[in-house]
N, C-alpha and C positions, 0 to 999 in steps of 0.2 A: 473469569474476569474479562467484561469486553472492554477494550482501551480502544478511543477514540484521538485524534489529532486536530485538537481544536485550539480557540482562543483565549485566553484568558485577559484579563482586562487591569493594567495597575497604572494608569495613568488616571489623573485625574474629573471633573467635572465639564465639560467642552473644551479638553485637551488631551485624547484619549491616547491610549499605547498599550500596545498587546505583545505579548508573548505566546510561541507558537509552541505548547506543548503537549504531551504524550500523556494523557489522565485516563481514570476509570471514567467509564460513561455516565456512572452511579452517582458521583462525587458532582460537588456544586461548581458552578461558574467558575470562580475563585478558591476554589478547593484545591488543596494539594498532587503537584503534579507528580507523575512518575520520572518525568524527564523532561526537561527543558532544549526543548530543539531549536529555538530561533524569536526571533522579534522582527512585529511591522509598526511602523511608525503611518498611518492612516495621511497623516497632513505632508508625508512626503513621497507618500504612492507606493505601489506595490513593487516598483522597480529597488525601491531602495531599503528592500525587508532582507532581511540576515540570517539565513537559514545555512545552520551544520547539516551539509548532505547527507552526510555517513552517516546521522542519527534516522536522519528523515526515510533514507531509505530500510534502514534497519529496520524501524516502526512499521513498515508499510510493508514490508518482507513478513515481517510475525503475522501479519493479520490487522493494523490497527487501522481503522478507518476514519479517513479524515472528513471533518467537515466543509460544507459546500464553499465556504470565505478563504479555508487552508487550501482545500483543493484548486483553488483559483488561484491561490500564490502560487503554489506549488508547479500549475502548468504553466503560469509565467515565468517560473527560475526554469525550468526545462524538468523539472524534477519529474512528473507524470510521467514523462515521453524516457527515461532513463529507468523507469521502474516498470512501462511498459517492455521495454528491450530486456530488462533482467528476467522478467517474467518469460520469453520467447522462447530461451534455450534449454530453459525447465520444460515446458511444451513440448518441445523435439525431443528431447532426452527419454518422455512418458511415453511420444508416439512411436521409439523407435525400441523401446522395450514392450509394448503390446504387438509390433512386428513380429517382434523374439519369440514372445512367447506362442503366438501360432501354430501350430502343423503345417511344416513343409508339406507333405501329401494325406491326400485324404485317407483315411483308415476304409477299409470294404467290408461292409457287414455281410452277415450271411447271407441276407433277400438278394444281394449285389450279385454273390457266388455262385447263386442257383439260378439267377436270369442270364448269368453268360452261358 
């Protein structure tokens, strides 16, 4: 199941309001979400949208991919840039077990043996 983090729309006819949440990509506009992460209010700007981080990051942590309206909120609440940095230490943690896993010294194969 791919879950994306999008809009959903429950406001009315040129007076719209959205909620920001966690749905099958499958499932319609208005279709039933998996989780409800937050609300933006469009007529009072993106500064004053209400996003639960800890949902948001969670979503974003599994794999959910947000669309291009969420993801614009999301790098004005700083949310991006805090899921960038959790992403970081996961990074260092893989580069420093492919380190591990290397040969300290090279092995000498037999051609090596017979040219000294």
């Amino acid at each position: 199941m791919s879950v994306k983090i999008r809009l959903t729309k429950i406001g009315r006819h040129k007076d719209p309001f959205f909620r920001i949440v966690a749905i099958d990509s499958r499932t319609a506009r208005d279709g039933k979400p998996v989780e409800q992460i937050g609300y933006l209010d469009p007529a009072k700007g993106i500064e004053s949208a209400v996003i639960n981080e800890e949902l948001a990051l969670k979503w974003l942590n599994l794999g959910a991919i947000p669309s291009d309206t969420v993801k614009a909120v999301f790098s004005k609440k700083g949310l991006m840039a805090k899921y960038a940095e959790s992403k970081k230490p996961a990074a260092k943690a893989e580069k420093k077990e492919k380190a591990a896993k290397k040969p300290a010294a090279k092995k000498t194969t037999a051609k090596a043996k017979k040219a000294e």
